[in-house]
N, C-alpha and C positions, 0 to 999 in steps of 0.2 A: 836242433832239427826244425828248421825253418820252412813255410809254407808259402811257395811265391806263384803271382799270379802273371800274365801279360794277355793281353785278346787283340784278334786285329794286327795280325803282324804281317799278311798278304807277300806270302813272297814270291808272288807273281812281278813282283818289280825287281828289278835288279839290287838294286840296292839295301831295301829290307831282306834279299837274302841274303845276302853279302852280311848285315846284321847278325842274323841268325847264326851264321858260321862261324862266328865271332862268339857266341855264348861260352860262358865260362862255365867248368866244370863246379858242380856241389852237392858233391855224392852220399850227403848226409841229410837234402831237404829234397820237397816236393817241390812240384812245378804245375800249374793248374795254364791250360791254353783254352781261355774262353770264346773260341769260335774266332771263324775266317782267319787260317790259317791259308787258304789259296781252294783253289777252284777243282782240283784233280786232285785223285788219289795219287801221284805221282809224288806232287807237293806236299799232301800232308805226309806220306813216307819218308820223305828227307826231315820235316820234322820233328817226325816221331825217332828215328833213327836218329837223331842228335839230340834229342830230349831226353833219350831214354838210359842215354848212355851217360850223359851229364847230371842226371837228378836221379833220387833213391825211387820217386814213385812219379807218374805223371800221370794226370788225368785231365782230357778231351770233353768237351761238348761243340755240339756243329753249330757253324755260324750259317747266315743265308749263304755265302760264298763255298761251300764248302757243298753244298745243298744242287749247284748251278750244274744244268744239262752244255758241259761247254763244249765249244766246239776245239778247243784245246785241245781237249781228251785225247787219249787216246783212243782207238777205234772201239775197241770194247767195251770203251767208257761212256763212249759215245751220247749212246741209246738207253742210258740208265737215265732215270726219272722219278721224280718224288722220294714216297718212302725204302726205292730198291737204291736209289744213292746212298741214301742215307745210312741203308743196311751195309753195303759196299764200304763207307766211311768205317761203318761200327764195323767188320772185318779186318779191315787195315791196321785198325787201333787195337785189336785182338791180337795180332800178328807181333804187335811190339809188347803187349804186356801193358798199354795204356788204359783205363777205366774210364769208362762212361755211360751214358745213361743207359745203356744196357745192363750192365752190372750191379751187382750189390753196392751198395755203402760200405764205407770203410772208417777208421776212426783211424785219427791222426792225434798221437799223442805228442806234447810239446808242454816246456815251461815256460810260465808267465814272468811278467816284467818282477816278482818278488821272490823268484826261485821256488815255485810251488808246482809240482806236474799238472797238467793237467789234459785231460782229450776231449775231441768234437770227431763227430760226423762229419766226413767228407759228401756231398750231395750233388752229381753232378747231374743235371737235367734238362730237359729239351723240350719248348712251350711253343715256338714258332710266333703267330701273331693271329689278331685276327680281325686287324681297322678298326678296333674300340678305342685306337687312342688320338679321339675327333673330337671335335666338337659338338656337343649337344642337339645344334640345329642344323648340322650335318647327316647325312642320313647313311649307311652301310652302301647302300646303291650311289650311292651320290661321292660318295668322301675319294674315290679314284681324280671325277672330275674336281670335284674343290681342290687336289692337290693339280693337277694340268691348268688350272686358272693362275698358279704360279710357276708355272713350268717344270714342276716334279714329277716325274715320270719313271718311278722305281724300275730299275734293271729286273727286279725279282718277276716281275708281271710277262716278263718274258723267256725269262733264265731257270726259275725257281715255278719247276710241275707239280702238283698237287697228289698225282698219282699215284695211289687208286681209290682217291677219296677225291670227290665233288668238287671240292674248292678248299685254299689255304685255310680257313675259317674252321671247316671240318676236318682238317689234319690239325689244325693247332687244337681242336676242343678236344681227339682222341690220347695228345698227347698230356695233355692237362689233366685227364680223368688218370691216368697212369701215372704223371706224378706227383698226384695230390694222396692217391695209396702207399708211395712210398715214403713220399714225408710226412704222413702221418703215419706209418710205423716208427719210422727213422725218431718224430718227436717223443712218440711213447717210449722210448727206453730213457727219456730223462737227460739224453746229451744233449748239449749245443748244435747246431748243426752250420756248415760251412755251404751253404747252396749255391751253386754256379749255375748260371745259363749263360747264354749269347745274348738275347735283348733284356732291356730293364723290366721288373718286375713292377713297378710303380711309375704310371704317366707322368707324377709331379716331379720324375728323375729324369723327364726326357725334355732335356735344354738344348736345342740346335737351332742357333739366329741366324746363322746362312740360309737356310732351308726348314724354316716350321713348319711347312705342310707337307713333310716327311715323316711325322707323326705317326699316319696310318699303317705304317714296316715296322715299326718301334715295340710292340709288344701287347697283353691283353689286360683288358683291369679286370679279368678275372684272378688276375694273383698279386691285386693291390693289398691284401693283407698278408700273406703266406709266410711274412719274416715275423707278425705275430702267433697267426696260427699257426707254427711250423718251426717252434724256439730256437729262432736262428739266431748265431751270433754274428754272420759277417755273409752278407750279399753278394758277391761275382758277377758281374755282368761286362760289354765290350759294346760292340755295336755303333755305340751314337760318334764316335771318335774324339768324345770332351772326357780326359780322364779330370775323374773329382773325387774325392772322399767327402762323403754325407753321413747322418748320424740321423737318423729316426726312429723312434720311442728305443733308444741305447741300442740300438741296431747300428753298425755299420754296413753302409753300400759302401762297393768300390768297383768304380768304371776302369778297368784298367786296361782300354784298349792304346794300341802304337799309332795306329794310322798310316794313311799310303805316306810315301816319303816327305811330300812337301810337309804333311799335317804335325812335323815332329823333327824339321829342323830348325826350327827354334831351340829346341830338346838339346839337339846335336852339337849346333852352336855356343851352348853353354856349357860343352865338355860331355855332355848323357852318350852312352849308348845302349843297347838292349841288355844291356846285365843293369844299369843304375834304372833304369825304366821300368823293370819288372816291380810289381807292388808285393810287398810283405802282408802276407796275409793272416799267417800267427807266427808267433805270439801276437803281434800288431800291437798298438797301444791300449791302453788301461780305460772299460767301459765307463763312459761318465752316466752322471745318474741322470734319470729320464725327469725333462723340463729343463735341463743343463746342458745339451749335446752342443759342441763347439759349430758354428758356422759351416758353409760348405768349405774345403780345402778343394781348388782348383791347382793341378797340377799339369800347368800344359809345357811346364822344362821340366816335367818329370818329379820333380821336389814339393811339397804342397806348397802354397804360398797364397793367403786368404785374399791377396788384391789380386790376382790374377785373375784376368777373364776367361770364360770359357773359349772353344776353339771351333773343328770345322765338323763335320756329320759324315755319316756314311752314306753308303750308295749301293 
């Protein structure tokens, strides 16, 4: 009973959907979709509808994309905004029997690489952002323009509404204070926990040399410690579109987003598709001991491989 992860799979292109429909049945594991699955509720139905049917359990958390007032939408969809999108999302994913940061935690038992049972908390959760991930002598007011002096000009600043809260900053703090209450109950029962979001949890995980003053979309260092305070044993995140396995104090992160089509035919060319693409989340491999953690694993063909560079970013 295998725990697999993919984020970032947009299948507003043709092609990544055309992926998705390709996904193979594995009616014995889980499936974890770490945000931006497409823009419309319409989208993430066709993938909940094929996730749900293909894997034992799924569980959702929203990406910015997922967040966006499109003009796609449908009519009814329209006019939905901020936190009513997002509600809108979390009914969707009710609808199929998918969890997410609305729900309880769940604990996923599974055997380790030595045949010995063991279970973690499943922790899906939604932090949003909030331009803490700048530069020092950047200032909150300013770090928009520092990013336009290189011509980054985030979609979300016009897509992604804040309402009915002030600004991103204060919908990202309300969702922080709620799930910092859950994973500290979640840590007090003494399990592991499997935590998912959409953006990286730690700034020193956000590597995108296309575009570095894309920074300020990328997540809050108010939860740069949360995989110690919050005994996590494996990170989830999507977003940046450089998938890499990292290892911090015997913590694993894993980026395991897809990318729009170009960002991952490389992937394709080397034989991958969205079934070899998906990251294993448990069992995973064997924690090494902390002051030992193996280098980053870049995996931009899907497979880790320690000389690989990283790849492109989001938008």
């Amino acid at each position: 009973m295998s725990l697999w992860a993919i984020a970032d799979i947009h299948i507003s292109y043709k092609s990544n959907r055309e992926a998705i429909q390709n996904l193979k049945p594995r009616p014995e594991d889980g499936l974890i979709l770490a945000g931006d699955i497409g823009e419309t509720i319409e989208q993430l139905n066709e993938v909940f509808d094929i996730a749900t049917r293909y894997f034992k359990q799924v569980y959702w958390v929203p990406g910015n994309h997922e967040l966006y007032s499109s003009s796609h939408a449908k009519e009814h969809e329209m006019h939905l905004r901020g936190e009513s999108k997002y509600m809108a999302c979390i009914l969707a994913a009710k609808k199929w029997g998918v969890l997410t940061p609305e729900d309880e935690f769940t604990t996923w038992e599974y055997t380790d690489a030595d045949g010995v049972p063991q279970c973690a908390l499943v922790c899906p959760i939604f932090t949003l952002y909030d331009y803490s991930f700048r530069p020092k002598d950047v200032s909150r007011e300013k770090c928009i323009d520092w990013a336009l002096e290189h011509g980054i000009n985030a979609t979300d600043e016009h897509l992604l509404h804040p309402d009915p809260y002030g600004s991103r900053d204060e919908w990202c703090h309300r969702h922080i204070q709620q799930a910092e209450i859950k994973l500290g109950a979640a840590a007090a029962t003494g399990l592991p926990l499997i935590i998912i979001n959409h953006w990286p949890l730690r700034e020193d995980l956000v590597y995108i040399p296309l575009v570095p003053r894309f920074s300020p979309w990328c997540g809050t260092k108010m939860t740069e410690d949360w995989h110690l305070r919050f005994n996590a044993k494996v990170v989830v995140t999507g977003h940046l579109h450089v998938r890499r396995t990292d290892w911090i104090d015997s913590v694993r992160f894993e980026e395991c987003s897809l990318g729009y089509p170009k960002q991952w035919q490389e992937a394709k060319d080397a034989g991958n598709d969205v079934n070899t693409m998906m990251r294993e989340i448990l069992p995973g491999p064997p924690t090494p001991e902390k002051g030992k953690e193996p280098p980053t694993n870049w995996r931009r063909y899907g497979i880790p491989t320690a000389t690989q560079n990283g790849g492109a970013c989001c938008t």
